[in-house]
PyMOL Python script that loads the backbone (N, CA, C, O; Angstrom):
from pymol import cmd

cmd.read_pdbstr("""\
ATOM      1  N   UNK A   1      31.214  13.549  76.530  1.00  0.00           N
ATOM      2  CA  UNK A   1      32.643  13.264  76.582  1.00  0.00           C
ATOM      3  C   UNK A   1      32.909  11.882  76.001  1.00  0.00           C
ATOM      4  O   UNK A   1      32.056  10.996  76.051  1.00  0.00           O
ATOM      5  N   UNK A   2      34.431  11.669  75.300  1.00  0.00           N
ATOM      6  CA  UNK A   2      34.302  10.599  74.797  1.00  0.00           C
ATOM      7  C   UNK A   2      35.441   9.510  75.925  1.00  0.00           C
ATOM      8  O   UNK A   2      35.836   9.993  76.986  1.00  0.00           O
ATOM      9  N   UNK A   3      35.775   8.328  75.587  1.00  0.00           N
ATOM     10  CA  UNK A   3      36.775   7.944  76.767  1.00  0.00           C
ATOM     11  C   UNK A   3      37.422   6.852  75.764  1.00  0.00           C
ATOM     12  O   UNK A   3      37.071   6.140  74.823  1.00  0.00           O
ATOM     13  N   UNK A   4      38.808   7.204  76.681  1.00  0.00           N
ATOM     14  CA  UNK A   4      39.911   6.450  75.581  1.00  0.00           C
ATOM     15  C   UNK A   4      40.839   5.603  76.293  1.00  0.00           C
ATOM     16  O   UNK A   4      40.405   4.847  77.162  1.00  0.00           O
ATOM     17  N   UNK A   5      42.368   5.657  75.952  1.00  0.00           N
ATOM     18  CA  UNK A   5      43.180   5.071  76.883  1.00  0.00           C
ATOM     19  C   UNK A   5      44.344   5.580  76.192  1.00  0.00           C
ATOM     20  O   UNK A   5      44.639   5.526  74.998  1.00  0.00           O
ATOM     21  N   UNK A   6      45.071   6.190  77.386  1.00  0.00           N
ATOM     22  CA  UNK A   6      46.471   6.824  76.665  1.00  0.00           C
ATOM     23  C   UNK A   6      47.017   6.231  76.226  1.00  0.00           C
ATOM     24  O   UNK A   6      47.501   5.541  77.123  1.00  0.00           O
ATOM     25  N   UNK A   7      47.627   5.698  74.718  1.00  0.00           N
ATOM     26  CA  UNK A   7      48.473   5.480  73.703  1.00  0.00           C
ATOM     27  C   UNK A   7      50.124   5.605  74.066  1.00  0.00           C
ATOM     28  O   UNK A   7      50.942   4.739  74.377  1.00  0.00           O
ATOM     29  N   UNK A   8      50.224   6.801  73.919  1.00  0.00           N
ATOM     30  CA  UNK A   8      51.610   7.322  74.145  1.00  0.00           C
ATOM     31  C   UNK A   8      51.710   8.666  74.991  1.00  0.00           C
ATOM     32  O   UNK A   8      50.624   9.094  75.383  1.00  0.00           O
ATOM     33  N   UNK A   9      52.451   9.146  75.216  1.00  0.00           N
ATOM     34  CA  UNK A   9      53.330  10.357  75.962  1.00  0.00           C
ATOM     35  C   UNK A   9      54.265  10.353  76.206  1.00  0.00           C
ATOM     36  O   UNK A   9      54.872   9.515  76.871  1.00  0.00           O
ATOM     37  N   UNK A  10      54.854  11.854  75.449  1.00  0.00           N
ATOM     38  CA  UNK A  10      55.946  12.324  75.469  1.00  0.00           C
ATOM     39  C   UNK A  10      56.539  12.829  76.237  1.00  0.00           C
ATOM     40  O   UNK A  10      55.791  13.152  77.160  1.00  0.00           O
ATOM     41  N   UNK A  11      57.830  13.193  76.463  1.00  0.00           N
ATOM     42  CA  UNK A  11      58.303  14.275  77.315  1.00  0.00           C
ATOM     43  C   UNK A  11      58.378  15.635  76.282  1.00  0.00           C
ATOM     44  O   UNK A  11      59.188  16.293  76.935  1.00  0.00           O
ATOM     45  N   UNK A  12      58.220  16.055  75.694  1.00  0.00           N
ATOM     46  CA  UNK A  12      57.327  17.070  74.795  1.00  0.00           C
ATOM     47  C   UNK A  12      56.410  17.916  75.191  1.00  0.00           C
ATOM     48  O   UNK A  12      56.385  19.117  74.925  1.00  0.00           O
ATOM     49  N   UNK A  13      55.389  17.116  76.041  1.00  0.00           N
ATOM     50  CA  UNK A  13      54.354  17.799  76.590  1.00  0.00           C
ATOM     51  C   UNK A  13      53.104  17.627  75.638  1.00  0.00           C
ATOM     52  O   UNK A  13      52.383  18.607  75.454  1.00  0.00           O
ATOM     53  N   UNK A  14      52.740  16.103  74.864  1.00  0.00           N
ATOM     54  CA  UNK A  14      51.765  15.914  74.044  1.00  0.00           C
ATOM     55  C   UNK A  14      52.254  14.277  73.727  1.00  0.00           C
ATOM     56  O   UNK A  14      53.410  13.855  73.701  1.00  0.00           O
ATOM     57  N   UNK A  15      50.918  13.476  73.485  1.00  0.00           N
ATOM     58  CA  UNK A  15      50.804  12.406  73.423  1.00  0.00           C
ATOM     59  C   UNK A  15      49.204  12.037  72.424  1.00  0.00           C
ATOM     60  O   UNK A  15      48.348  12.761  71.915  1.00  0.00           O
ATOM     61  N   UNK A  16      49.395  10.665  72.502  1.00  0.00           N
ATOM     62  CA  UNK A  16      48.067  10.419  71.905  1.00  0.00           C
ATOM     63  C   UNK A  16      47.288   9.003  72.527  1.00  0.00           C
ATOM     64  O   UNK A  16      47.904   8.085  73.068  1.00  0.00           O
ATOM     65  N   UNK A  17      45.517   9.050  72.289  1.00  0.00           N
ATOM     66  CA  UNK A  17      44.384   8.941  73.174  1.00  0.00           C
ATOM     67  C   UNK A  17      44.089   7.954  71.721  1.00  0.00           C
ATOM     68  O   UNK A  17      43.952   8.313  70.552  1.00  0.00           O
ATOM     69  N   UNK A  18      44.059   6.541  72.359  1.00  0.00           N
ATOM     70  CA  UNK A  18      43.715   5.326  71.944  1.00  0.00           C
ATOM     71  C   UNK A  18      42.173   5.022  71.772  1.00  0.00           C
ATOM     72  O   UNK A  18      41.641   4.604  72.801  1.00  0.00           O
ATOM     73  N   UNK A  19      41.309   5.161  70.606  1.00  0.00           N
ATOM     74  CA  UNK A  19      39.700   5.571  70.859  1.00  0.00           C
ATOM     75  C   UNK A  19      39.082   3.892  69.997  1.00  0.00           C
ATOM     76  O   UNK A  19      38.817   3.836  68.796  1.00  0.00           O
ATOM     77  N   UNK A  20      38.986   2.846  70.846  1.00  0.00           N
ATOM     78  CA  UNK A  20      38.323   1.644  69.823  1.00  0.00           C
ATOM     79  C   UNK A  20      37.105   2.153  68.770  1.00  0.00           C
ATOM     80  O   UNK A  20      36.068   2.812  68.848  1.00  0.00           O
ATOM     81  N   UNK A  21      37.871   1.441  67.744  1.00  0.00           N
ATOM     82  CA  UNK A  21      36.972   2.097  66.537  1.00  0.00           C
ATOM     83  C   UNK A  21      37.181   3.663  65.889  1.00  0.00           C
ATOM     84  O   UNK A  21      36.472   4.339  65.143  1.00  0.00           O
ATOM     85  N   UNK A  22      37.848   3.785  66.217  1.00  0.00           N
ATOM     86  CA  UNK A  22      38.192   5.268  65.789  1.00  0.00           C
ATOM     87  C   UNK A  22      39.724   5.752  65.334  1.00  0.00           C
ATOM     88  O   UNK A  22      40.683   5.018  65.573  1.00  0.00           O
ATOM     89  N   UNK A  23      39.856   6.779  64.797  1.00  0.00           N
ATOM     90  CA  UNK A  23      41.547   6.949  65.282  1.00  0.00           C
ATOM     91  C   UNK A  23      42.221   7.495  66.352  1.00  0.00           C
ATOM     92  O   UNK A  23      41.659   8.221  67.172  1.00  0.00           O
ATOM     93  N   UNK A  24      43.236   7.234  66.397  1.00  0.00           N
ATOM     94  CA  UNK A  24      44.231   8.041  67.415  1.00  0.00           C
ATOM     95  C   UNK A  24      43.593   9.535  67.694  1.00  0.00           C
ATOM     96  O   UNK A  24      43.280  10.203  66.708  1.00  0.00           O
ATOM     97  N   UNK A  25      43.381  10.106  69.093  1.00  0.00           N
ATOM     98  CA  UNK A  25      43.543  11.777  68.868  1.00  0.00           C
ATOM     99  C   UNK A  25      44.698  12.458  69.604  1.00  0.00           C
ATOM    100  O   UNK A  25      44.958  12.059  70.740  1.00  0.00           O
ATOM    101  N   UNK A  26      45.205  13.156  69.223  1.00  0.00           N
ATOM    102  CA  UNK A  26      46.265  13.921  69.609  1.00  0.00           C
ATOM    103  C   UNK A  26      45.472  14.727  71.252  1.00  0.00           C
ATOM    104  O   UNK A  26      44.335  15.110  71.528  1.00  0.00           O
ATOM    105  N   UNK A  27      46.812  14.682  72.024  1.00  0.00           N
ATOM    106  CA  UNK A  27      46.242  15.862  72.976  1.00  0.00           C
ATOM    107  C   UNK A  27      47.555  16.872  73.791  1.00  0.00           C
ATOM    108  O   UNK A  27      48.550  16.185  73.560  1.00  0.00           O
ATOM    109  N   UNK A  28      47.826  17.558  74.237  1.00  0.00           N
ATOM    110  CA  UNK A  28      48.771  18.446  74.313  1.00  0.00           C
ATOM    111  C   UNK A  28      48.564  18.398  75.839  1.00  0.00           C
ATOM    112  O   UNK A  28      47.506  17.958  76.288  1.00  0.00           O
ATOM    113  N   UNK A  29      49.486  18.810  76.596  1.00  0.00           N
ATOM    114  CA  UNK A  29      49.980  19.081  77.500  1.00  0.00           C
ATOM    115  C   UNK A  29      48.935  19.995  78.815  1.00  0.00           C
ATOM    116  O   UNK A  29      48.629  19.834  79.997  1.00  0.00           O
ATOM    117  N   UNK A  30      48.714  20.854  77.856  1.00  0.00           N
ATOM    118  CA  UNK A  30      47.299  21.894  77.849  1.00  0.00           C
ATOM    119  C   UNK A  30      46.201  21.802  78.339  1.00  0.00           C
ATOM    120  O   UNK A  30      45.812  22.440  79.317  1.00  0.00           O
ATOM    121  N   UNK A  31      45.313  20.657  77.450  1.00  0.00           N
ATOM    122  CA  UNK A  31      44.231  20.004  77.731  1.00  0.00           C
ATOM    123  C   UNK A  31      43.836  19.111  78.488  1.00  0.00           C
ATOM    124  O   UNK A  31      42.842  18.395  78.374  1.00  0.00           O
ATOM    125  N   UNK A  32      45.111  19.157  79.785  1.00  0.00           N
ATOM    126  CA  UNK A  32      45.108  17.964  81.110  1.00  0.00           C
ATOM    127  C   UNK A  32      44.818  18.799  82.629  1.00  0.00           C
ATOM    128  O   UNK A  32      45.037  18.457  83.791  1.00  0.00           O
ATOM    129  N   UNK A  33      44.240  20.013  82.045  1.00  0.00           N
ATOM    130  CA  UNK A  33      44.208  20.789  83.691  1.00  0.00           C
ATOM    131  C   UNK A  33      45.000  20.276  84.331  1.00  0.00           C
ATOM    132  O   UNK A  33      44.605  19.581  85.267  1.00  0.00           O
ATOM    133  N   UNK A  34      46.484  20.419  84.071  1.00  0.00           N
ATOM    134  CA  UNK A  34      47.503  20.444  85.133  1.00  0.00           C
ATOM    135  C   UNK A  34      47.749  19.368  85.436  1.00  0.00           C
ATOM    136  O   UNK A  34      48.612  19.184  86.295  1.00  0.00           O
ATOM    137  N   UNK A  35      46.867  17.942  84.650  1.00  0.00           N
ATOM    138  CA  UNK A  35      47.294  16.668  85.484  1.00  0.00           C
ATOM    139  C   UNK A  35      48.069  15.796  84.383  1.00  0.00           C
ATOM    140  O   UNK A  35      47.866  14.583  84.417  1.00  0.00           O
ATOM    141  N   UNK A  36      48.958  16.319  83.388  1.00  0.00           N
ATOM    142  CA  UNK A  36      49.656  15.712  82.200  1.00  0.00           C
ATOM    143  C   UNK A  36      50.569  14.974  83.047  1.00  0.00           C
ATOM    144  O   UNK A  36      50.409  13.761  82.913  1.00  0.00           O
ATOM    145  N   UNK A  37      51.510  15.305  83.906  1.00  0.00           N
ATOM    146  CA  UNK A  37      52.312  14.389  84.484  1.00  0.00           C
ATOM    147  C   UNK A  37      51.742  13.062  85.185  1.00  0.00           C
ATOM    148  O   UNK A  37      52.457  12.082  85.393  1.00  0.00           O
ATOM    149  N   UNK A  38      50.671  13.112  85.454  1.00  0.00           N
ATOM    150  CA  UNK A  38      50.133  12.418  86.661  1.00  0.00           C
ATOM    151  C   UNK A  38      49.705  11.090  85.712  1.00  0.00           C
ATOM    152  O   UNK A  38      49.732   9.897  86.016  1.00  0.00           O
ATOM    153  N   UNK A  39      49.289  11.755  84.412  1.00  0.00           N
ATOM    154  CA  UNK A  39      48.954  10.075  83.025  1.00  0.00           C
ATOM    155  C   UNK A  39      49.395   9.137  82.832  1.00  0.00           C
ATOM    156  O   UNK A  39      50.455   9.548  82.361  1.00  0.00           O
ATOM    157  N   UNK A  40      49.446   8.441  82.812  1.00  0.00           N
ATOM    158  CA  UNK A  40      50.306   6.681  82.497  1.00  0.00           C
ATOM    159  C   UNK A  40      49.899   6.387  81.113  1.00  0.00           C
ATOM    160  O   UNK A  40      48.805   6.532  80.568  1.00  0.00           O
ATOM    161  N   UNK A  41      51.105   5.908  80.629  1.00  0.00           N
ATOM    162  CA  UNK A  41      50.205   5.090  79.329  1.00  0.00           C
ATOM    163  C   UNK A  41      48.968   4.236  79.766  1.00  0.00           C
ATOM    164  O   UNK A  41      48.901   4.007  80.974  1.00  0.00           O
ATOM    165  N   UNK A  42      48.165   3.825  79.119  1.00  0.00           N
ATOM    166  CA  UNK A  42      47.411   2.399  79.795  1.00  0.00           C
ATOM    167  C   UNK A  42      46.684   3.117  79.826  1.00  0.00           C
ATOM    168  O   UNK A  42      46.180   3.416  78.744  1.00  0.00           O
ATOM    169  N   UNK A  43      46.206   3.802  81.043  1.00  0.00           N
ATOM    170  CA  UNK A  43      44.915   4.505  81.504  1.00  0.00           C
ATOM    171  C   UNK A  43      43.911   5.587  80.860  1.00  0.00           C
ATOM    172  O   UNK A  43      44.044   6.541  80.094  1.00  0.00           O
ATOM    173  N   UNK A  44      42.741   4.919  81.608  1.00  0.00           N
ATOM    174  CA  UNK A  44      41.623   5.589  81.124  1.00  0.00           C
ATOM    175  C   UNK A  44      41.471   6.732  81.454  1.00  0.00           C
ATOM    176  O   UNK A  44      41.671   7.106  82.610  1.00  0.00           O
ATOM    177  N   UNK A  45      41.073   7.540  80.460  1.00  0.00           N
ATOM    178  CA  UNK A  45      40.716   8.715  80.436  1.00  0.00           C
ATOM    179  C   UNK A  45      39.454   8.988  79.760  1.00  0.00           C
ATOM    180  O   UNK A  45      39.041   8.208  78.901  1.00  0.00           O
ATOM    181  N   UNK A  46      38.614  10.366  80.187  1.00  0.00           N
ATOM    182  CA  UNK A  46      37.155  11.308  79.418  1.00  0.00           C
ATOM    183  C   UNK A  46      38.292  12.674  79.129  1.00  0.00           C
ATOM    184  O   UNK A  46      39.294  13.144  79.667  1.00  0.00           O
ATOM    185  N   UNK A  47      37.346  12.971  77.821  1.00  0.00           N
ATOM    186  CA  UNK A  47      37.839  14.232  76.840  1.00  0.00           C
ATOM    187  C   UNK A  47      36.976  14.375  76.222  1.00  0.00           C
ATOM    188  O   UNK A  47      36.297  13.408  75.877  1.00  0.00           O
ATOM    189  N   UNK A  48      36.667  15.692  75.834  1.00  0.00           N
ATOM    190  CA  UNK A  48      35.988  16.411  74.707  1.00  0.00           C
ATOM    191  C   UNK A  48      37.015  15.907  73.656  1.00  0.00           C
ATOM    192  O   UNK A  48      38.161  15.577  73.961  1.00  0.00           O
ATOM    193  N   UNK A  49      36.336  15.862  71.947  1.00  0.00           N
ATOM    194  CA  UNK A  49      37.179  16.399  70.771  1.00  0.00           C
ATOM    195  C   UNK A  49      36.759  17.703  70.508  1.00  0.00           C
ATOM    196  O   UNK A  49      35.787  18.402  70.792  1.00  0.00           O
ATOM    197  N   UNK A  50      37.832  17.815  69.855  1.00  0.00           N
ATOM    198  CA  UNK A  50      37.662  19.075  69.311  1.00  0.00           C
ATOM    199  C   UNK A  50      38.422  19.363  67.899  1.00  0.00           C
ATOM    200  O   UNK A  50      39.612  19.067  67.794  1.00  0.00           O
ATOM    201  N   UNK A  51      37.815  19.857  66.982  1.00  0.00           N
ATOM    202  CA  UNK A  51      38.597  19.848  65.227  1.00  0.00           C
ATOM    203  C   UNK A  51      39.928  20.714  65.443  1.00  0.00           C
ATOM    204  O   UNK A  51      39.899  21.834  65.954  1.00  0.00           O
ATOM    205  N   UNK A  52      41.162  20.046  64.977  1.00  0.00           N
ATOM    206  CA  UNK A  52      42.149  20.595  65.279  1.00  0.00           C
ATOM    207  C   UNK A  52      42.835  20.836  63.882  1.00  0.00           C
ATOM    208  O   UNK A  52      42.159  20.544  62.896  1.00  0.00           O
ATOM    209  N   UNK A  53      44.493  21.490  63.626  1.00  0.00           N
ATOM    210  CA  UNK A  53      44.703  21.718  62.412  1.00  0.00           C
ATOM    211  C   UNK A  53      44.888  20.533  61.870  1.00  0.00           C
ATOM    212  O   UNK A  53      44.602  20.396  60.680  1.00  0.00           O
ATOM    213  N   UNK A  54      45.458  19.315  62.701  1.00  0.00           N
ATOM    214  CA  UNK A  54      45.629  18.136  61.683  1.00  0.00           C
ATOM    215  C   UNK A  54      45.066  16.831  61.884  1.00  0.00           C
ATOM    216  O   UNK A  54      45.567  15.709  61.809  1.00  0.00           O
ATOM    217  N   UNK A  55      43.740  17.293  62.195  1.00  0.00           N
ATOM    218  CA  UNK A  55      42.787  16.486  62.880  1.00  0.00           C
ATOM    219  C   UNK A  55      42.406  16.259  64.131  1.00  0.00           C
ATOM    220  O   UNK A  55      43.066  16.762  65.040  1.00  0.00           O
ATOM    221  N   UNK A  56      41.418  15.563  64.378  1.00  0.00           N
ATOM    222  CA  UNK A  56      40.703  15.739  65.906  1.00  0.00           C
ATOM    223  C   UNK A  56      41.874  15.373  66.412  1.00  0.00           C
ATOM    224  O   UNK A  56      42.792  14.653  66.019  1.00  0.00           O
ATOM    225  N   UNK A  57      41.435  16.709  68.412  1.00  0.00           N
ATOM    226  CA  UNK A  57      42.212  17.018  69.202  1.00  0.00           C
ATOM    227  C   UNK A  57      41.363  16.618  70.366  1.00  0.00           C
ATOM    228  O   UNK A  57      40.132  16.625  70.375  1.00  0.00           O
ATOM    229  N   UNK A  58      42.267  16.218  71.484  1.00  0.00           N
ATOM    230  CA  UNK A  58      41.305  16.257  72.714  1.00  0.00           C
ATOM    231  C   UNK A  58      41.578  17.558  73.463  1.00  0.00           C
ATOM    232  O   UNK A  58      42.457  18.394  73.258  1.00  0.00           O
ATOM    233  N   UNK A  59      40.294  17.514  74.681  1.00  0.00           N
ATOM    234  CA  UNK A  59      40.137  18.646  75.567  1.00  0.00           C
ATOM    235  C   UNK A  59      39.589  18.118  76.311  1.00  0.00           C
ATOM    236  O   UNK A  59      38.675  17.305  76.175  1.00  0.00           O
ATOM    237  N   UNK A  60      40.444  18.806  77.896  1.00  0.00           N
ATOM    238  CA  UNK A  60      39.422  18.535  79.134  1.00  0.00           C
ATOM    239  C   UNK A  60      39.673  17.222  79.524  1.00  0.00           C
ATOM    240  O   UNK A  60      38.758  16.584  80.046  1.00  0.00           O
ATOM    241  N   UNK A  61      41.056  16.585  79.309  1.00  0.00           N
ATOM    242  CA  UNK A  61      41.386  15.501  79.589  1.00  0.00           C
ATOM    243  C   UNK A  61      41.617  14.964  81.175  1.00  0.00           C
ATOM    244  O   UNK A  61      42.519  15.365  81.910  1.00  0.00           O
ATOM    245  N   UNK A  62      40.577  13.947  81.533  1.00  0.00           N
ATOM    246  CA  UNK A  62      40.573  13.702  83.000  1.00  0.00           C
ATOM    247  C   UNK A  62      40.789  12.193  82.850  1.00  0.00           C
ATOM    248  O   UNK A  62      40.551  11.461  81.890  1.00  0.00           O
ATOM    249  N   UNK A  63      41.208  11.975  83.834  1.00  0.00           N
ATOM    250  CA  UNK A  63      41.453  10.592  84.074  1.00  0.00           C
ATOM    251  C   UNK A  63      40.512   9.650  84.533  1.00  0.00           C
ATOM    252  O   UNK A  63      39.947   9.982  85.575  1.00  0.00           O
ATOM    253  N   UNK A  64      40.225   8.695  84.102  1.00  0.00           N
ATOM    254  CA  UNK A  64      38.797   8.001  85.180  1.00  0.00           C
ATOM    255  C   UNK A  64      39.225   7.246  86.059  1.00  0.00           C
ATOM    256  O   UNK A  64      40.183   6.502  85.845  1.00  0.00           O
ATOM    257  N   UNK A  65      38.425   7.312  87.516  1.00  0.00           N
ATOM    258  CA  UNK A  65      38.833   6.627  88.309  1.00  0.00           C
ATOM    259  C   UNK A  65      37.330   5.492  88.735  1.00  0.00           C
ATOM    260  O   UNK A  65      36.237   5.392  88.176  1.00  0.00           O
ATOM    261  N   UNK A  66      37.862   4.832  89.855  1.00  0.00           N
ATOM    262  CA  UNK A  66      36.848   3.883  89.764  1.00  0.00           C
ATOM    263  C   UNK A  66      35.717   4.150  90.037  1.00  0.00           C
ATOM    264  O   UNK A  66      34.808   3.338  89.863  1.00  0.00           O
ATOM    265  N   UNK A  67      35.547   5.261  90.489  1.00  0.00           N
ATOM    266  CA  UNK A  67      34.013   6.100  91.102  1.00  0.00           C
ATOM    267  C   UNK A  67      33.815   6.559  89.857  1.00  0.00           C
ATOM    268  O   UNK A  67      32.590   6.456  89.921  1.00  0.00           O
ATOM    269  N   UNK A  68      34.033   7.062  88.567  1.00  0.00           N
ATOM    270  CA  UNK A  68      33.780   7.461  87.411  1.00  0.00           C
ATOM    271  C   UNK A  68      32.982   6.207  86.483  1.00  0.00           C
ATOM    272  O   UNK A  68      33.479   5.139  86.126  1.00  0.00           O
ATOM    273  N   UNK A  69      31.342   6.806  86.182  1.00  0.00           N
ATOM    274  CA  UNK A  69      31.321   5.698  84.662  1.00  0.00           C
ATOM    275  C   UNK A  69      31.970   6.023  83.918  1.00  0.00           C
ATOM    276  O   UNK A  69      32.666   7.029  84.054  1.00  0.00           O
ATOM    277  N   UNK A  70      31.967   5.284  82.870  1.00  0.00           N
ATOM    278  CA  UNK A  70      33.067   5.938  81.372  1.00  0.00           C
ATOM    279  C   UNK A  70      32.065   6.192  80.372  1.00  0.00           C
ATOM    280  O   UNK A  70      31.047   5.534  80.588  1.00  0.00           O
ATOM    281  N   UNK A  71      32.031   6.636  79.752  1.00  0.00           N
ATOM    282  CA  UNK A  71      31.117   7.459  78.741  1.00  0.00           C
ATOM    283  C   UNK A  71      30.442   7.018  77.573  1.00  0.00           C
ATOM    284  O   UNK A  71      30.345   5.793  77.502  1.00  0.00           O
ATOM    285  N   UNK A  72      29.927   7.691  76.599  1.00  0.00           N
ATOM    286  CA  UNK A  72      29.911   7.270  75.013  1.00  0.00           C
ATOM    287  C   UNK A  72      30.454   6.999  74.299  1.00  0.00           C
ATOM    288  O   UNK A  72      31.362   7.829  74.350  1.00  0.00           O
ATOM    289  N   UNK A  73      30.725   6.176  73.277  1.00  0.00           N
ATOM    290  CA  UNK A  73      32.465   6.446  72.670  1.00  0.00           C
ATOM    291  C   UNK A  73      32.362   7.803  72.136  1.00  0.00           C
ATOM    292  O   UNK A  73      31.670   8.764  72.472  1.00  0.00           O
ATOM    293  N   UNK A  74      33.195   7.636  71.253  1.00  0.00           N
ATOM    294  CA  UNK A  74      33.829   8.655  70.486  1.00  0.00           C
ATOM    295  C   UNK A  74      32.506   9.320  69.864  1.00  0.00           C
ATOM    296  O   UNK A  74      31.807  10.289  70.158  1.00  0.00           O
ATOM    297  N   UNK A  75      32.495   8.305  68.830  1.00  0.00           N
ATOM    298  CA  UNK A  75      31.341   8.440  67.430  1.00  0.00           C
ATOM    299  C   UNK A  75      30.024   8.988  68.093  1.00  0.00           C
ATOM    300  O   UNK A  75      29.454   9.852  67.426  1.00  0.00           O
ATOM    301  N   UNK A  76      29.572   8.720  69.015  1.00  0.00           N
ATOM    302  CA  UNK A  76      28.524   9.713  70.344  1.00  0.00           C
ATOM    303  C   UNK A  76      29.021  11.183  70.877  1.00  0.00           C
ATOM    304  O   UNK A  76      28.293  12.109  71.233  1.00  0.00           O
ATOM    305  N   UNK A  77      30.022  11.161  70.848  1.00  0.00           N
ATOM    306  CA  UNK A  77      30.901  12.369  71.646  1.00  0.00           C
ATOM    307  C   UNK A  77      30.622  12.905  70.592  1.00  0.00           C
ATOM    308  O   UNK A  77      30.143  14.000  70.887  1.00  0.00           O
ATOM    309  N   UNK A  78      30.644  12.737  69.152  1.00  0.00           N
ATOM    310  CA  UNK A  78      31.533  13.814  68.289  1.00  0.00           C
ATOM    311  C   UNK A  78      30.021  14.360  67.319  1.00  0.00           C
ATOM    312  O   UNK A  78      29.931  15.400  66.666  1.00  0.00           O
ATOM    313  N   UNK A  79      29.449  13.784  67.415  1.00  0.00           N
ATOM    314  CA  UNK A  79      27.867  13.949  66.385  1.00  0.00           C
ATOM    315  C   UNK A  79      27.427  15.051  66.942  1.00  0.00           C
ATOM    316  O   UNK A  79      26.369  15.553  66.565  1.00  0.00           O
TER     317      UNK A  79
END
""", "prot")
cmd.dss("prot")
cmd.show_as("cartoon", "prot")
cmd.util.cbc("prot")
cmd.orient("prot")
């Protein structure tokens, strides 16, 4: 999993995942098991990517909390 920090969110139901060293990834509404409302900008989050139509997408978006390590970056996640 890679770990980011929410960027933006919409009321849309899709936002985008702030990855140092990397670009922006898009993530949808979808890919938050139910916890899209619960996101703040700012905060950390783990996600899968995944190849999307207009470039990498996240999946499996969880939030980290302080009992959580945080992961590999991206460029580890995605190889």
């Amino acid at each position: 999993m890679a770990t980011g920090t929410i960027k933006t969110k919409t009321d849309k139901g899709y936002g985008f995942i702030s990855v140092q060293g990397s670009d922006d990834v898009f993530f949808h509404h979808t890919a938050c098991n139910g916890q899209f409302e619960n996101l703040q900008v700012g905060q950390t989050v783990r996600f899968d990517v995944e190849k999307g139509e207009k470039g990498p997408k996240a999946s499996n978006v969880v939030a980290v909390t302080a009992e959580q390590p945080e992961s590999a970056p991206i460029e580890a996640a995605a190889a």
